[in-house]
N, C-alpha and C positions, 0 to 999 in steps of 0.2 A: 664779427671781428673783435669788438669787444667782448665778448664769452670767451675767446680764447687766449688773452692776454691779461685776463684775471690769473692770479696766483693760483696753485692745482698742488695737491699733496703728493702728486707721481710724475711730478715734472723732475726732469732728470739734472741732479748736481750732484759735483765732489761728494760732499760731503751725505748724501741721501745713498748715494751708491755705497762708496762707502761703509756706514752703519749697517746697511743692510747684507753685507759680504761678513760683517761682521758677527751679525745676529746669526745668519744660516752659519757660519763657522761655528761659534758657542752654542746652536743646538746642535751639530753633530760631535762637538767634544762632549756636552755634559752627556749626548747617551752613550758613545764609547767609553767614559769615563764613567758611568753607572754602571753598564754594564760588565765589565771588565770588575771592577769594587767588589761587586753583586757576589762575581763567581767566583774571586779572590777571598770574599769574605766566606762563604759557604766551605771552599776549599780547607778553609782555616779551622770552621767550625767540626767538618768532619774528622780533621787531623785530631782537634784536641780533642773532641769526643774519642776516638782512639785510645790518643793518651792517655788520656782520664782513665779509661777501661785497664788498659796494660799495666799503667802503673797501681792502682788499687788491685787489680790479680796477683801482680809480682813481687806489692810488699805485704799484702795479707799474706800468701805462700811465704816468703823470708820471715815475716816475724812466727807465723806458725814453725817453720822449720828450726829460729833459732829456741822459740821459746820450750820446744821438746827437748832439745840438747841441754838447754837448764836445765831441765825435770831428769831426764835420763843421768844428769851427771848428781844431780841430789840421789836419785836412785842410788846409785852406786855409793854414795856416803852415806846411805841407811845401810849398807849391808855389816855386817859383823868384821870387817876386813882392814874397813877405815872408824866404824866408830867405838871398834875396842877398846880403843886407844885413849877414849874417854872416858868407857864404862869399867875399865879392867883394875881401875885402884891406886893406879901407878903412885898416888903421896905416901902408899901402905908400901909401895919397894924401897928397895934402895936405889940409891944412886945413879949409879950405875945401869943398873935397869931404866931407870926412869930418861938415861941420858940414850939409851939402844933404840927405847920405843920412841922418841921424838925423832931422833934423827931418822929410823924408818917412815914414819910417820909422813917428814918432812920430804924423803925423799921419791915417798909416792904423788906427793900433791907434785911437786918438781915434775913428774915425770905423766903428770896427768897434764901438762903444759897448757891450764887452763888459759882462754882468749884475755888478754886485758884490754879488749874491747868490750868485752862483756862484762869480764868480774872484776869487782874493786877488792873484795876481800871476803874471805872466807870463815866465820867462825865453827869449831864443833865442841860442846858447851855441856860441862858435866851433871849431874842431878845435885850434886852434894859436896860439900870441902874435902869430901875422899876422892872426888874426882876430878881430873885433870881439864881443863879447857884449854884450849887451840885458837891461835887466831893466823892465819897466812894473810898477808898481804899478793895478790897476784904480781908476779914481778920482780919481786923481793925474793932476793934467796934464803932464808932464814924464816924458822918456826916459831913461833911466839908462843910461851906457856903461860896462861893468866890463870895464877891459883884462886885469886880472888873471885873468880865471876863464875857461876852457876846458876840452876835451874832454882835455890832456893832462895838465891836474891833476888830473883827474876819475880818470885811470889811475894819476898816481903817490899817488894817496890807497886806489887799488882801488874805487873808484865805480861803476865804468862798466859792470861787469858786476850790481851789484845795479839798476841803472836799465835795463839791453839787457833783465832776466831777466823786467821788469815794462812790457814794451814794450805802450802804448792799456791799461794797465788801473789803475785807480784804488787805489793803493797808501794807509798810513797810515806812516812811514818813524817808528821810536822814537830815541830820543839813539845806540842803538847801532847802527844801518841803516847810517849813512855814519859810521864811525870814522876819525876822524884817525890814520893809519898812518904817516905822514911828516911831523912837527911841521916841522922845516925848508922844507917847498917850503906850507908852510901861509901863505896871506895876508889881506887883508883883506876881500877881495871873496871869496873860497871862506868863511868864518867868518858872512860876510852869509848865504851861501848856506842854509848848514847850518843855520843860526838862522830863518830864513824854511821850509825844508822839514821842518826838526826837528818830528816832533810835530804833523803837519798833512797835510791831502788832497794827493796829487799824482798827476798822470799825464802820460806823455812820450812822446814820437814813436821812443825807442829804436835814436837815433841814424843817424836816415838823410841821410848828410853832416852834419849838426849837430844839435844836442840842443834838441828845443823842450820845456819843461816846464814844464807849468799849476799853481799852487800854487792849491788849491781852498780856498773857505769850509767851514766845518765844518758851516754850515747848510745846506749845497748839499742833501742830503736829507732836512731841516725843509722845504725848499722845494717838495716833492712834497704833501705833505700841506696842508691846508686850515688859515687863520692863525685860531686860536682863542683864546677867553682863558683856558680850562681846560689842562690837562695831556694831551699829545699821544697817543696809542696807541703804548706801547713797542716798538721797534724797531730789529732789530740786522742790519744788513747787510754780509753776509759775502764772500769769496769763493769761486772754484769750489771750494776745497778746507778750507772751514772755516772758514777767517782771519777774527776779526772786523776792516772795516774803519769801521764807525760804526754808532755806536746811541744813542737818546735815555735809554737807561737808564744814571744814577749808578752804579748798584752794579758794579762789573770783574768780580768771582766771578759774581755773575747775568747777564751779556753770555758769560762765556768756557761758563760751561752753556748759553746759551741756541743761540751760535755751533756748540756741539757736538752737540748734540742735533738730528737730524733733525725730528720732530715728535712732541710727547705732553707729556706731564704733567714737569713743575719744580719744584721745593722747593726753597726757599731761606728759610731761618729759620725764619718760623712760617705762611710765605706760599704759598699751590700755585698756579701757573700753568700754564695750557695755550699751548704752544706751534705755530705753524703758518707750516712752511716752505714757500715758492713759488720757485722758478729764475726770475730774469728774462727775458726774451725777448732773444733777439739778442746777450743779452752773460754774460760767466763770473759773474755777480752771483748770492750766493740772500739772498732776502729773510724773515725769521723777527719774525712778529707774535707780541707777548706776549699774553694775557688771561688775566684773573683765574680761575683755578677756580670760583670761588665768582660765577657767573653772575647772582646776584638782582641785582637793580636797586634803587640807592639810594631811587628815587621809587617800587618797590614796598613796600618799605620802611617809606616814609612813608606809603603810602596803608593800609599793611597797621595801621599804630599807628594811624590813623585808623579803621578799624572797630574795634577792640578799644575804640575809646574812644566809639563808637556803643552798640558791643557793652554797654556797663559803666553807659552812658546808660539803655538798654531796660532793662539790670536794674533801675538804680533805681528808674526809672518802674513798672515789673513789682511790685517791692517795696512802694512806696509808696502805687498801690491797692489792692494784696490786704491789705496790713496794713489799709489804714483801713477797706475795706468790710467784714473778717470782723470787725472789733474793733467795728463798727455792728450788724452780725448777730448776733452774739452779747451783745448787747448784754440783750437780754432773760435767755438764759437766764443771765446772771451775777447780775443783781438777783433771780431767782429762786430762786438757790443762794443768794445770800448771807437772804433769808426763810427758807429749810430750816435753812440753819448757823446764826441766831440761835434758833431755835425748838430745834435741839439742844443749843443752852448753855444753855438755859433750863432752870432748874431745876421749872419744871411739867411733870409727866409726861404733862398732856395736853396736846393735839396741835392746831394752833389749823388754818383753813383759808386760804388765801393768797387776795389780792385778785386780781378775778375782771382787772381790768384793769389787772394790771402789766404787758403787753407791749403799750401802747398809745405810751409814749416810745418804740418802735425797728422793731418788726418790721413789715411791711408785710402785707398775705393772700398771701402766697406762701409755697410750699415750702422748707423747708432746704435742699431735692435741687436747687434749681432756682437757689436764691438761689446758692450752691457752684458748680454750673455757673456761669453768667453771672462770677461771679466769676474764675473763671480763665478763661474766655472773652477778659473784656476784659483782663486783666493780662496774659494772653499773646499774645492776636491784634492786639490795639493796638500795642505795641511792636515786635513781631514784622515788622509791616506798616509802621508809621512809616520803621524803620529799614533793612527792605528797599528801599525807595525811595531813603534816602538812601545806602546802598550802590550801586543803579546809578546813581543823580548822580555819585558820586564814581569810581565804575567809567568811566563815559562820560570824565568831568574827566582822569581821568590816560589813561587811552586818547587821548585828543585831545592834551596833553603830550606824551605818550610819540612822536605821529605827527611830531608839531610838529620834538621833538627828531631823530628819525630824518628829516624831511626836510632838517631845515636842516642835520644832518651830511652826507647825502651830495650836496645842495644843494650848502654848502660847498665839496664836494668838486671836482664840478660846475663849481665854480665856479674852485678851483683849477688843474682841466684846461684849461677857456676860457682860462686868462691865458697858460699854457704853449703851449698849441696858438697864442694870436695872437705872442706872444712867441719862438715859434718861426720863424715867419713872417717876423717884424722881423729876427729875425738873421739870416736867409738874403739877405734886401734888401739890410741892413748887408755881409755877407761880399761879395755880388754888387757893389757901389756901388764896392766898392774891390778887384776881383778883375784879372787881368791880361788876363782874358778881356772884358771892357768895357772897361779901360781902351785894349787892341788896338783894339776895335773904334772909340771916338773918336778915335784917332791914325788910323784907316787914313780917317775920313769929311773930315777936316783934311790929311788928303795928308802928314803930316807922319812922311815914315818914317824921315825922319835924327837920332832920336833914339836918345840913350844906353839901353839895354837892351832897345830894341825894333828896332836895327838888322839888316836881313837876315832879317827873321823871316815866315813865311807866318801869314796872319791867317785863323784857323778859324770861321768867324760860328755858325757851329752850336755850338759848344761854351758860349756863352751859356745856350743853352735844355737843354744836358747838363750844366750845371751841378747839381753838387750840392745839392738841394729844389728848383731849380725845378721840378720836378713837380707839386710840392703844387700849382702853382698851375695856374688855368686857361688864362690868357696873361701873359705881360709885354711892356708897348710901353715905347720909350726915346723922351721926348718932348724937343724944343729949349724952352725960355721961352714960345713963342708960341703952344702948344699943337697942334704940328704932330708927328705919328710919323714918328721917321726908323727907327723899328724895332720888329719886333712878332716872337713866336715862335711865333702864327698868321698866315693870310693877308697873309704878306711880300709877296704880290706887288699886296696893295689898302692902302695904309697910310691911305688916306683913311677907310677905314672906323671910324678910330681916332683920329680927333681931337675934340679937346675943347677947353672953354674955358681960357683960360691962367687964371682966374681960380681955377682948380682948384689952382695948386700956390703953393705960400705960400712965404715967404723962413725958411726954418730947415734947418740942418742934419739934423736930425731926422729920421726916418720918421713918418709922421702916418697916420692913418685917413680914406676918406671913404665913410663909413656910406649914402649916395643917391646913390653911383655908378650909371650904368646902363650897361651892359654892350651890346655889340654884337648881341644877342638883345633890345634893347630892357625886358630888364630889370632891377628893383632890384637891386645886388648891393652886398656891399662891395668896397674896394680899397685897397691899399697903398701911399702913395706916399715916397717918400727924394729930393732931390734928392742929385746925384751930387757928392763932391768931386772940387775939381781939385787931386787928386796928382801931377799931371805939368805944372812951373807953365808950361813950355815952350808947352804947350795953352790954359794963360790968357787968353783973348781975351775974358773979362767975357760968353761964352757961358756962359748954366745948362742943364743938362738935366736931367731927371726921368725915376724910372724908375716907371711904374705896374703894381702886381699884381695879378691877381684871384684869390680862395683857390679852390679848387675847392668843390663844392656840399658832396664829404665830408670837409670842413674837421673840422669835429665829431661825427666816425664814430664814436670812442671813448667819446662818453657815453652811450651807450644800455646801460642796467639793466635788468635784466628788464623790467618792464610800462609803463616811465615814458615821458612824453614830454619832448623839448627842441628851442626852437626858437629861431632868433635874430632881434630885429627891431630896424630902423633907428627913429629920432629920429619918423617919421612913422606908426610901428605897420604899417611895409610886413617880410613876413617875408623872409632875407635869405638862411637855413641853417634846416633841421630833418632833425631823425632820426623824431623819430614825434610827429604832434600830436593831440590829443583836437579834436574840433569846440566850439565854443561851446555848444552843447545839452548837453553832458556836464559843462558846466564846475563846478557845483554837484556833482559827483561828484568832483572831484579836490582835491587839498592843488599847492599852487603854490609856487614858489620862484622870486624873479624878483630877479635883480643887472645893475648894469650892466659891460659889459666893459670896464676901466680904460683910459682915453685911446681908445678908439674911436668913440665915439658908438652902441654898440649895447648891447642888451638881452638880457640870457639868460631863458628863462623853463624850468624845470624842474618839470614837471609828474607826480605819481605819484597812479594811485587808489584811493579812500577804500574800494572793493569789497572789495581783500585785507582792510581791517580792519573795515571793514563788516559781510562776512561770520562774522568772529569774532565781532563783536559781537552779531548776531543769535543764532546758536547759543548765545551765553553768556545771553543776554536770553528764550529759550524755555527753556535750560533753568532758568533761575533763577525764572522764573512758572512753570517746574511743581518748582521745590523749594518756591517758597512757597508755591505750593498745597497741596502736598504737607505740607509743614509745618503748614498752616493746619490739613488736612482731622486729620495727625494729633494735633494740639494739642485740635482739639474731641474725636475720640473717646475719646482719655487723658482730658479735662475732664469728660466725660460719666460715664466710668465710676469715675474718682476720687469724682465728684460721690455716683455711686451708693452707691460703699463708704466715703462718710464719712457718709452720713444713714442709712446699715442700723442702725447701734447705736438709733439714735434710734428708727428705728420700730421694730425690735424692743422695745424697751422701752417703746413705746407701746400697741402689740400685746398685749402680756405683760401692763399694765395695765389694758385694755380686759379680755383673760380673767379676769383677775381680781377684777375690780369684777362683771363680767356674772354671773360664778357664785356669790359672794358676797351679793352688795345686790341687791333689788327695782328699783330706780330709779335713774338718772346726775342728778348735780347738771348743770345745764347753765350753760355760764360762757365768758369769754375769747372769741379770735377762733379760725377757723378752721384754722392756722399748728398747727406741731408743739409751739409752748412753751404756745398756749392749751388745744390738748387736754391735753397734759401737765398744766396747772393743773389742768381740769375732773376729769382723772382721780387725780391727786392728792389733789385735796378728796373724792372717793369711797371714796379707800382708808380714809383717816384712821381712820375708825371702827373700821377690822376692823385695823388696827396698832395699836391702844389694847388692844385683847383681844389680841394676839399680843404683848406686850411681855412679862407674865408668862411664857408660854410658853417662848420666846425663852431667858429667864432660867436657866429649868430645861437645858433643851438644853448650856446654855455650863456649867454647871457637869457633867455627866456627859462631857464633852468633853476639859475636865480632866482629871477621873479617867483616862479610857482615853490623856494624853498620857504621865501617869504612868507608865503599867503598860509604854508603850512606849518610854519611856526605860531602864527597867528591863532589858526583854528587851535592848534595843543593849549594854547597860556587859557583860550575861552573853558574848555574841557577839563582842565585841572582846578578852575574854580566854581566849575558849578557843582564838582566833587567835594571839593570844601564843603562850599555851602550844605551840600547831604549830610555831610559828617554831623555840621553844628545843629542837627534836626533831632538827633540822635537823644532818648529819651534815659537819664543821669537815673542811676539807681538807686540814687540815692531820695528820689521822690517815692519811692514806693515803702522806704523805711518811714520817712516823714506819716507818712499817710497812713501808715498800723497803728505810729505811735500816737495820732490826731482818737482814731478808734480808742484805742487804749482812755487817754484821758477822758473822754468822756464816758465810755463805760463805768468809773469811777466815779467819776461827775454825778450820772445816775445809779448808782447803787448798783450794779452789776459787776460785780467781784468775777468771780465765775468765768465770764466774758474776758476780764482784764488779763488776768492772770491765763489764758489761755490765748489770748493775742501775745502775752510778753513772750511765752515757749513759743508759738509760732513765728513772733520777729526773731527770736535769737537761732532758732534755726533754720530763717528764711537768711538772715545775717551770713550763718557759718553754713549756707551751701552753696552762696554767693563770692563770697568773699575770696578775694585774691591773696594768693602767699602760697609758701610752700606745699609740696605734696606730704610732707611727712609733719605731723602737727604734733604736740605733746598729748600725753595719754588723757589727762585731765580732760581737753576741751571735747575730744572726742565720747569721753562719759558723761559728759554735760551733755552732749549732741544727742544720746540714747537717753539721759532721764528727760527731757522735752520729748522727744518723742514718745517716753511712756507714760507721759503725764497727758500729753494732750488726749491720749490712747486709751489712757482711762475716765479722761474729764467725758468724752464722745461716747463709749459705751459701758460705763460703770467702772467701778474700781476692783477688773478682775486681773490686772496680775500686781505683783510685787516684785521689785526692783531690789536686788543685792550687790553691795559693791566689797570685794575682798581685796584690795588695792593697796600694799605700803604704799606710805606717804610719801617714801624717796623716789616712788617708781611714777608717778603723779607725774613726772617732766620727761620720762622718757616718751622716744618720740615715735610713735605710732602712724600707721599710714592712714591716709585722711579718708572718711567713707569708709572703715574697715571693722568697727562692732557694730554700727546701726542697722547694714543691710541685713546682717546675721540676727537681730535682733527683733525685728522685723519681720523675719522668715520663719523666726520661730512663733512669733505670736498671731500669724497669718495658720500656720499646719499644726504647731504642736499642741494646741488649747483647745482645739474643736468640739466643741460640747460645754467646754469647761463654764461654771458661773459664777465662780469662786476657787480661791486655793490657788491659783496659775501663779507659777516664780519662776522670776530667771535670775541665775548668778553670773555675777562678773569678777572673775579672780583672777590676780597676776602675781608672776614671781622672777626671779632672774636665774642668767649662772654668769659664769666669766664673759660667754658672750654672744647670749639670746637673752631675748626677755618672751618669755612665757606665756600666753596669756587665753582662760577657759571660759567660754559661756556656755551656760548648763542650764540645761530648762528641766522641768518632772511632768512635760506632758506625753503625748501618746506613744512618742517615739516611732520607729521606722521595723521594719521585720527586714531580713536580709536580704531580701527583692530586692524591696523600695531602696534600700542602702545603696545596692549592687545600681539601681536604675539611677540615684543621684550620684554616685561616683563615678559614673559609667558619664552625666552632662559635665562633670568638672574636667574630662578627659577629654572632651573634646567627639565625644564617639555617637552622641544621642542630644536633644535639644529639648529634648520633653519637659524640662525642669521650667525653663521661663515660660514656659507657656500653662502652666499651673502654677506660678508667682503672678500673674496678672503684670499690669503695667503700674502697679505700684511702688513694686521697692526693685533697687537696683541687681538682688538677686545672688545667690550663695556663689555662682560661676562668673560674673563679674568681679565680689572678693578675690576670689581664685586667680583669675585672670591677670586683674593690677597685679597680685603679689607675686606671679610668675613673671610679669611683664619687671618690677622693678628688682624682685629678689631672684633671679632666673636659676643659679647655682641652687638655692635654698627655697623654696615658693613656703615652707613649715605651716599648710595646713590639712587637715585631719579631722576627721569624722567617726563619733560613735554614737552607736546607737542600738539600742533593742525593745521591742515592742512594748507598751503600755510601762515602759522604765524608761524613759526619756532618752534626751539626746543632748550628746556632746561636742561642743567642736574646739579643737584646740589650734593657736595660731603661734608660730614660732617665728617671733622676727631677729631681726641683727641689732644688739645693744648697741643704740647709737647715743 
């Protein structure tokens, strides 16, 4: 009876039930809440890997596509058409002349309607002060003549050669690129120069007859990339040999590491970036994308604070029913204790019997074992379940974001590429509309060959269609006003097959789109149109012509991503261009991205499908119904058997009152309900009577209990002193120093030097292997510790080795671990002397850095072969024991050093072994500058 009313750790209360509804809830939050993290975070990971991939395809491809159309448009300013104009003399014409050829001049660049996202300004730059130089600002309606600036001030400054060395490739020139070397021949137009190319993009033709050079936008490779309102993916675009020449990152130290660095991992302050370099195609460019090391996703992030806070949700709720239903359950038996506890302050010694129905305000006819179960049942499986639900709503939510975000980025992107690919297009119309090769071609349909620069010239009609990009296209016809072909670079010899309404070409200078072309196959296509300027006013006859293009089908070859579709469609949903399209029946299976292509009249649609994440999502949605199953099943079996081992106390104790009363009393009072606290009562009112006769009883016991605490206090006070007295038996060490030093003096006493001085090294390191204090001693006493022992070591067997000490004198107090050269010391002159009878030395050398101290002993005896080496590093590893049992029981042994120094230096242990046959052995120890 007393064993069972001893306190028990699974005796059932508030607050034990409780905690424990609480604990099985916070394990099945934190593994739905890992789990769910888990696959959220991989989801993430796979997206941005993606991204990464898509976007490095899509702006390598844009910047390779814009950086052709620079080169292609330089082409066309090397040919004789455009840089006449600088080699032709024009300061040796008159006037007049010179006022013809600028305004021509000016009014092809005009009609070449260069990007001013690309180009800042245009020079084309004479050889000599007989020739003309040009400068167009893009933008700017007006031609700029700068008589002063040429190719021979370009020499007397030394220009010429940092602009030949950079000949087609896209240079960044610094204040010190082009140095003013000759202040005197320095003018006002070369100053313009230097100021407009200082510090900015440029690339030149490298002087073939005159110097044509593009001064580029700084944005020119912002323009590759998709127009966002966030902050762009950092990137530093270099050349073939390192140089950075533009990057969207602030930082210069972070650009000049990123530029040098082929691929891998970046520090810069507190920040780790991964870097990944790509060679552009076709040109000396490498292209190097920054990303964050730190891969997680802001919006995992957020969704990850958002289960913590589901997470913290379910506790309370968890808390909040197991507190109030066991503080209801227990309900009864606290009214029933507190009837026990007023009947025990009661000064009547008898013993009253408790009402039969005090547990009618709480308990219901169920079991305590059952009530307990149900109880963490629902405290933990309710929440548990609530908030697993609300985990895959939220899991689905950012999944579906995350897709949104990963489409519309490389959508964007997509979308970038389309304006570049049609924008590409435009400029080749543009370059064609005013190239020498049409304009021939209209002077030879006009008979008009007595004109200035096209006199005496044979006219090439094919070279139209070997014009540079006209490839891209499918055809081009050259129409009059009235929608008649006088020229096509197919089926030249049916032109009829090629007309259309004149209603097709509109009064602008512009190239225009018309998105419901039909094409000579009869079908939808787009096309290209530009009316032609008249550059040659001589040809001015209030004739227009048009030139029509059609792109080829693999216009938009380049936007194909691994699984996605994209396809283009005109004004009427007729399709125009695709690379891969999904059917209509799939279409509830994909994510869509649909923009229109600026000033065309057509539609991109960018299609990618929902399968790749689909199938992630299933996998994460089967395994999460079988974590929460799994969670469920093992929340009930914990519940169950929690349940069991908090209602044992109870029926033990109920058990134990039932034998007791049975074997005792005739008859059970019968009372109360069915439930553990009404048999408790019924059995309770049973005892009563026979704990009225055990009270005396009881009484007697407690005082003989007494007694015998006495007699065993007694016996401890004897036992604690005869332990004393052991202590004070204890033999002072300080008798055994006494007793060397008695030796000593009399050795002296009788002439025995020899004797003395070999007892002094013996007390001093019988002293310091005794002696109490720290483990880490300074270096000094420890080299004291190893000349006693080399002194006693040669007084015993001759004077065969010699002692070296290399030691600064500031290193003398650093503090060295105690017992850490002697054994080394020891071991050597135990193996590495054997034979020796003479000549044996060992060195002892230390040195420091910022923050180790050093330190080498070096013996010149027989040394070790790479066995023995391999067999002695093989005991310091713990792998073989062979070594101490070849040190005898003398010295503490090289794997003992070892050992302390792992044991106190565990990150650093700094020791080291060398060694090779009949050349001695090294061991070097690296401790922490302390």
């Amino acid at each position: 009876m007393r064993k069972l009313l001893r306190p028990n750790m699974f005796e059932p209360t508030v607050k034990r039930i409780t905690v424990l509804a609480l604990l099985l809830s916070l394990i099945a939050q934190l593994i739905l809440v890992w789990t769910g993290f888990s696959y959220l975070n991989k989801n993430s990971q796979v997206i941005q890997a993606n991204e990464k991939q898509g976007f490095q395809s899509f702006y390598g491809q844009n910047l390779t596509t814009i950086i052709t159309e620079i080169n292609n448009t330089m082409d066309l300013f090397e040919k004789n058409d455009l840089r006449k104009y600088s080699a032709s003399f024009l300061p040796l014409r008159d006037m007049d002349t010179i006022r013809k050829a600028t305004e021509e001049l000016n009014e092809k660049l005009n009609a070449l309607n260069l990007s001013p996202s690309f180009y800042k300004t245009v020079y084309l730059i004479g050889a000599d002060r007989n020739q003309y130089s040009f400068m167009k600002e893009i933008g700017e309606p007006d031609l700029h003549v700068l008589p002063d600036l040429n190719k021979e001030g370009f020499d007397s400054q030394g220009w010429t050669n940092a602009l030949f060395e950079n000949k087609r490739k896209i240079v960044r020139f610094g204040q010190d690129e082009l140095p003013v070397n000759n202040q005197a021949l320095m003018n006002d137009d070369m100053k313009d120069f230097i100021s407009q190319t200082s510090g900015n993009l440029v690339i030149n033709n490298g002087n073939i007859g005159i110097f044509v050079i593009f001064v580029l936008q700084d944005g020119l490779f912002n323009a590759a990339e998709e127009a966002r309102g966030d902050a762009h993916t950092p990137v530093v675009v270099s050349d073939d040999v390192g140089q950075p020449i533009w990057s969207s990152i602030a930082d210069p130290d972070l650009v000049f590491q990123t530029a040098t660095v082929s691929s891998g991992r970046i520090s810069q302050g507190n920040e780790t970036y991964v870097a990944v370099r790509n060679k552009l195609d076709l040109f000396p460019y490498q292209v190097t994308y920054l990303y964050a090391a730190n891969n997680l996703n802001p919006s995992v992030l957020r969704v990850a604070v958002i289960f913590i806070a589901i997470a913290a949700i379910a506790q309370v709720l968890s808390f909040g029913f197991s507190f109030v239903r066991s503080k209801k359950m227990f309900l009864p038996f606290r009214k029933f204790s507190m009837a026990v506890r007023r009947q025990s302050l009661s000064d009547d010694m008898n013993l009253n019997s408790v009402a039969a129905d005090l547990t009618k305000s709480g308990a219901r006819e169920m079991s305590l074992k059952n009530k307990i179960l149900i109880t963490l049942i629902i405290s933990v499986l309710v929440p548990t379940l609530a908030s697993g639900l609300l985990y895959s709503f939220m899991l689905t939510q950012s999944i579906n974001n995350t897709a949104d975000q990963f489409l519309g980025r490389i959508g964007g992107l997509t979308k970038t590429s389309a304006h570049i690919n049609v924008q590409r297009l435009e400029n080749t119309i543009n370059r064609l509309t005013i190239s020498q090769e049409l304009q021939e071609f209209l002077t030879k349909q006009h008979s008009w060959l007595n004109i200035p620069y096209y006199k005496d010239r044979e006219i090439d009609y094919d070279s139209i269609a070997a014009f540079p990009g006209v490839n891209n296209f499918s055809y081009i016809v050259l129409y009059d006003n009235k929608g008649l072909a006088i020229y096509s670079s197919i089926f030249s010899n049916n032109l009829n097959l090629f007309t259309v309404n004149k209603s097709l070409f509109k009064d602008t200078d512009s190239s225009y789109w018309v998105s419901d072309y039909v094409d000579i196959t009869s079908q939808f296509n787009a096309a290209i149109v530009k009316r032609i300027p008249h550059l040659n006013k001589a040809l001015d006859t209030g004739q227009s012509y048009y030139l029509l293009a059609v792109p080829k089908d693999d216009l938009f070859k380049n936007m194909d991503f691994g699984s996605s579709g994209f396809f283009v469609t005109n004004g009427q949903n007729k399709e125009l261009f695709h690379i891969h399209r999904y059917s209509s029946n799939y279409q509830s299976k994909l994510f869509s991205y649909s923009y229109p292509i600026a000033d065309t009249g057509m539609t991109a649609n960018f299609q990618y499908p929902k399968e790749e994440f689909e199938a992630q999502y299933r996998e994460y949605f089967y395994r999460f119904l079988f974590v929460l199953l799994g969670v469920s099943l093992f929340s009930f079996l914990l519940a169950s058997m929690l349940s069991t081992l908090l209602s044992r106390p109870i029926e033990r104790l109920m058990g134990s009152i039932n034998h007791t009363s049975q074997v005792h009393f005739d008859h059970l009072v019968q009372g109360g309900s069915k439930s553990e606290v009404g048999q408790l009562i019924e059995n309770y009112n049973e005892m009563v009577q026979k704990m009225n006769n055990l009270i005396h009883e009881n009484i007697r016991i407690l005082e003989e209990n007494a007694q015998s605490k006495l007699k065993e206090k007694e016996m401890n006070t004897l036992k604690v002193k005869a332990e004393l007295d052991m202590l004070q038996s204890q033999i002072n060490p300080h008798f055994l120093y006494n007793t060397l030093e008695s030796i000593n003096m009399k050795s002296i006493r009788y002439g025995m030097h020899d004797v003395s001085i070999m007892i002094r090294h013996l007390s001093d390191m019988f002293r310091y292997s005794v002696g109490k204090g720290s483990v880490m001693v300074p270096l000094q006493k420890e080299i004291d510790h190893v000349k006693n022992f080399i002194a006693i070591h040669n007084m015993r067997l001759g004077h065969i080795v010699d002692l070296m000490i290399e030691v600064p004198e500031p290193l003398m107090n650093a503090s060295v671990l105690r017992f850490s050269l002697q054994p080394i010391v020891e071991n050597s002159m135990k193996h590495a002397f054997v034979g020796y009878k003479e000549g044996a030395c060992i060195l002892i050398r230390a040195r420091s850095d910022e923050q180790f101290l050093h330190i080498e002993i070096r013996d010149n005896g027989i040394g070790m072969d790479e066995e023995r080496l391999a067999e002695v590093e093989a005991v310091l590893n713990g792998t073989d024991d062979g070594l101490n049992a070849q040190e005898g029981s003398g010295g503490i042994g090289l794997k003992n050093v070892y050992s302390r120094l792992k044991l106190h230096f565990p990150d650093n242990p700094g020791f080291r072994i060398e060694s090779e046959l009949m050349g001695g052995t090294t061991i070097r120890l690296s401790l922490p500058l302390l």
